[in-house]
GUBAMI-216551 format. One record per residue (C-alpha): x, y, z. Coordinates in steps of 0.001 Angstrom, whole numbers, plus 524288, in hexadecimal, padded with zeros to 5 digits. Example, Ala and Ser with C-alpha at 12.3 -4.5 7.8 and 13.67 -1.06 7.14 Angstrom:
{site {8300C; 7EE6C; 81E78}}
{site {83566; 7FBDC; 81BE4}}
This chain:
{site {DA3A2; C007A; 13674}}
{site {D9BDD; C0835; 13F78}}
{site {D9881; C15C8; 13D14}}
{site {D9145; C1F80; 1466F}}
{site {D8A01; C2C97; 1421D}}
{site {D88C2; C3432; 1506A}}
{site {D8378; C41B2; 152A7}}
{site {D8C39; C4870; 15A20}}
{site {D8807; C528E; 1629B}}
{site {D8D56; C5FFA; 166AD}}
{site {D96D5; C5E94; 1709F}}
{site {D9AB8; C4FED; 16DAD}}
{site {DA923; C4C3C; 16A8C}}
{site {DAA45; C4528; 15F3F}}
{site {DB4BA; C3C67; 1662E}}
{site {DB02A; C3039; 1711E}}
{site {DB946; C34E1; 17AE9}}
{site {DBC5B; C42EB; 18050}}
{site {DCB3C; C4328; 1845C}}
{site {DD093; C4CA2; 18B15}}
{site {DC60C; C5630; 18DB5}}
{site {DC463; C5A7B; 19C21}}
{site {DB5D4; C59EB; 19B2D}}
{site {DAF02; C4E66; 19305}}
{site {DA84E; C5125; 1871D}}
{site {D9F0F; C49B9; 17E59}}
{site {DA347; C3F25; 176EC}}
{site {D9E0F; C364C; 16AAB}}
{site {DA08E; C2AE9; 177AA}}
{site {D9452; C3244; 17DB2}}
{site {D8BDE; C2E6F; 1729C}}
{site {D9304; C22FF; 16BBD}}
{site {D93F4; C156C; 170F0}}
{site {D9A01; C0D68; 1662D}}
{site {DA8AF; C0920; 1679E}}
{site {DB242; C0933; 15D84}}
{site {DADEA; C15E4; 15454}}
{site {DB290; C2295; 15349}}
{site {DAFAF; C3096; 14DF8}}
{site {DB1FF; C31CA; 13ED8}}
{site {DB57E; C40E2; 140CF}}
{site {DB165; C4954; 1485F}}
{site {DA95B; C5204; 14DA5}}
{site {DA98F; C5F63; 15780}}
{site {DA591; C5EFC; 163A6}}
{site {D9DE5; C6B40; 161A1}}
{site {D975E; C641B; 15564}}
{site {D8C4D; C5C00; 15426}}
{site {D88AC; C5128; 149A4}}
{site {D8C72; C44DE; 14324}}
{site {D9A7A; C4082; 14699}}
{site {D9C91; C30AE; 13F56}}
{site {DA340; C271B; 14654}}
{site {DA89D; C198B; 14373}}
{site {DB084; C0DA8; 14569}}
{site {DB760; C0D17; 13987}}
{site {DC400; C14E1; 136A1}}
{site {DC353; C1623; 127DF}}
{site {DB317; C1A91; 12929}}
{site {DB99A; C2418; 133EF}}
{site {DC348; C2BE7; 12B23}}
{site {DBAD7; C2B4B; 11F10}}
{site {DAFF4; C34E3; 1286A}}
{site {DBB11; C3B76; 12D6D}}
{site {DC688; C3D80; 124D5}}
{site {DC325; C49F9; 11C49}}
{site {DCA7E; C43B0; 11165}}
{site {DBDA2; C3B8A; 10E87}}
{site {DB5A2; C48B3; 10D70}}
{site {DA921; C433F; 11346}}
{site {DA043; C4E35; 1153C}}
{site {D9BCE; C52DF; 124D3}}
{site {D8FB6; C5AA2; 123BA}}
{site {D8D64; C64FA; 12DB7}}
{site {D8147; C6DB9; 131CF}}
{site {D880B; C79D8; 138E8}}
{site {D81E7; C8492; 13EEC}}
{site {D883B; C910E; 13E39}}
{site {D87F6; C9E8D; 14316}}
{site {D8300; CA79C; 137E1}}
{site {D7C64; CA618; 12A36}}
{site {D8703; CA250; 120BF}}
{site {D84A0; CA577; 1131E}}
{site {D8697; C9F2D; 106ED}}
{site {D9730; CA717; 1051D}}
{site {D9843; C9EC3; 112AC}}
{site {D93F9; C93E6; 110E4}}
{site {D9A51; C9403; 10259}}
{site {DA7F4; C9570; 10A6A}}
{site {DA54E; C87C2; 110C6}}
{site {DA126; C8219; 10480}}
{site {DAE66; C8634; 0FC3C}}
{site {DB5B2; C8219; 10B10}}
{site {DBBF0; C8C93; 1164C}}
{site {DC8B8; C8D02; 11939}}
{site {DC934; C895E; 129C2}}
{site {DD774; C8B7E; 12F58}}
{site {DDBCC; C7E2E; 12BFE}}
{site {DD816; C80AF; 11EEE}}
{site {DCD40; C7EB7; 11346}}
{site {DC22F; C77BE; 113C3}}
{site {DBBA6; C70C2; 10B7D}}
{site {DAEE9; C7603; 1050D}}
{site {DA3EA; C70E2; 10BA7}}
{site {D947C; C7018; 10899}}
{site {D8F1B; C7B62; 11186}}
{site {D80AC; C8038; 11182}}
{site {D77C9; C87F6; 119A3}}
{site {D6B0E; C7FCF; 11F6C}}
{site {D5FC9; C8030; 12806}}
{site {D60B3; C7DDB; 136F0}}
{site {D622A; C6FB5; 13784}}
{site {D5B19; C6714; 140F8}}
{site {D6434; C641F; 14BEE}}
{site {D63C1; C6103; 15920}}
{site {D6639; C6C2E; 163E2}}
{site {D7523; C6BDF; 16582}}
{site {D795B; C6BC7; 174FC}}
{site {D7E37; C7738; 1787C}}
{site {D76D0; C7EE1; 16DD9}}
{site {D7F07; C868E; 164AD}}
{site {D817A; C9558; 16682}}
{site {D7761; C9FE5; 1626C}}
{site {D78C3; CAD8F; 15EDD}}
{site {D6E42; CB41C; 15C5F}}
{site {D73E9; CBCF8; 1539B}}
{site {D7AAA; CB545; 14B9C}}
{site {D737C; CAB07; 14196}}
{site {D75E5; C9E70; 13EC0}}
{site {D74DB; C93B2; 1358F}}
{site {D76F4; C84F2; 13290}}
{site {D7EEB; C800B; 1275A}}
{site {D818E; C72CD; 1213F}}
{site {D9132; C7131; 11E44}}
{site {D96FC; C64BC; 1189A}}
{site {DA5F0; C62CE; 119DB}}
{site {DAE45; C5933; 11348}}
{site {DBA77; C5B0C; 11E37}}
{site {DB92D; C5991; 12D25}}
{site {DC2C1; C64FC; 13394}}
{site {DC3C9; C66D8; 141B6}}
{site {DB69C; C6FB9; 1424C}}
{site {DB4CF; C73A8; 135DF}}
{site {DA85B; C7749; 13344}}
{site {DA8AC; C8031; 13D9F}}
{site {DB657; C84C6; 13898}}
{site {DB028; C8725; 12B22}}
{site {DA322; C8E22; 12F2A}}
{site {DAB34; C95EF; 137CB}}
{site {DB429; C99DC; 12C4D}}
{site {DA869; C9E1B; 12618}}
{site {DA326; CA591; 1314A}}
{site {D983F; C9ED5; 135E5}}
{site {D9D0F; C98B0; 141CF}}
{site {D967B; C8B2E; 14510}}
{site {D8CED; C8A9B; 14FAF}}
{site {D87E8; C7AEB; 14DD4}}
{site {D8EF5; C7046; 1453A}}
{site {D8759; C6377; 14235}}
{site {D8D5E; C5828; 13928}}
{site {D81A6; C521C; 132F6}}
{site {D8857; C49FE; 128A6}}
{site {D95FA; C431E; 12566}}
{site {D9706; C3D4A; 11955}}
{site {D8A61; C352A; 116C5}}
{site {D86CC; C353C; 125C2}}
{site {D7D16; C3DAD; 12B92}}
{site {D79BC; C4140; 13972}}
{site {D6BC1; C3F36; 135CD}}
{site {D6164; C3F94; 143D0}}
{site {D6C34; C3BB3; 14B64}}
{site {D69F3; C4164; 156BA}}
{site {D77C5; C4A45; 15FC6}}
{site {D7F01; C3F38; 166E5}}
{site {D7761; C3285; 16016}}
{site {D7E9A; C2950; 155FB}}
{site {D7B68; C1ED6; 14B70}}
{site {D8243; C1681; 14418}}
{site {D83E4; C18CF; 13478}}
């Protein structure tokens, strides 16, 4: 079994081919050379982070399948200082329009140490910001920006760091390794 930790960067599909767009966009193919593997889940286009991939079907659904609860940890930057009654909110679980979430592990934390994101995010200067660490145990179509939204602190930057017992670690936008 072969399995791949990659750090994908902004901008990057999290798919090897790009179908039906009239302009080509990045793909894991520009960065990935190794036949016969495949994305276990997935990852925005307008995120960065670690995004697992394998050759093996069974080690695919058990990183994807949200019945196996593996946890995806997330350092999000968002517009304005949530407090404590916010962040308690994720903690207990929102309700997005396609319903409940589950409660997830959410806490405020320093700026990490990341690389400079291309294009840089959007600045007001009147409005503050802040970083936060959010663990899931479900994988919705955008959902931690659903669920910081529903809190009111929109989402400026989202960065997996960790799935389950993998971490990014210094892996550097666009490089791979395997586990």
């Amino acid at each position: 079994m072969t399995l791949v930790l990659f750090n994908k960067p902004y901008g990057v599909l999290s798919q090897f081919t790009d179908r039906g767009s009239p302009t080509a966009r990045a793909t894991l193919s520009d960065h990935i050379h190794l036949p016969g593997i495949y994305p276990a889940g997935r990852l925005d286009r307008d995120s960065e982070g670690l995004l697992l991939l394998t050759d093996d079907g069974w080690q695919q659904a058990r990183i994807a399948d949200p019945r196996f609860k593996l946890p995806k940890t997330y350092w999000v930057q968002v517009e304005g200082i949530p407090g404590e009654p916010d962040l308690d909110r994720l903690r207990t679980g929102v309700t997005l329009t396609d319903g409940p979430t589950r409660p997830a592990d959410a806490a405020r934390i320093d700026e990490p140490a990341l690389w400079p994101r291309d294009p840089p995010i959007r600045v007001r200067q009147s409005v503050p910001d802040c970083w936060l660490r959010l663990t899931i145990r479900e994988g919705r179509n955008r959902q931690v920006r659903r669920m910081t939204a529903a809190i009111g602190f929109p989402t400026l930057r989202l960065v997996r760091v960790a799935i389950g017992d993998w971490s990014l670690g210094d892996l550097a936008p666009g490089a791979w390794r395997r586990a």
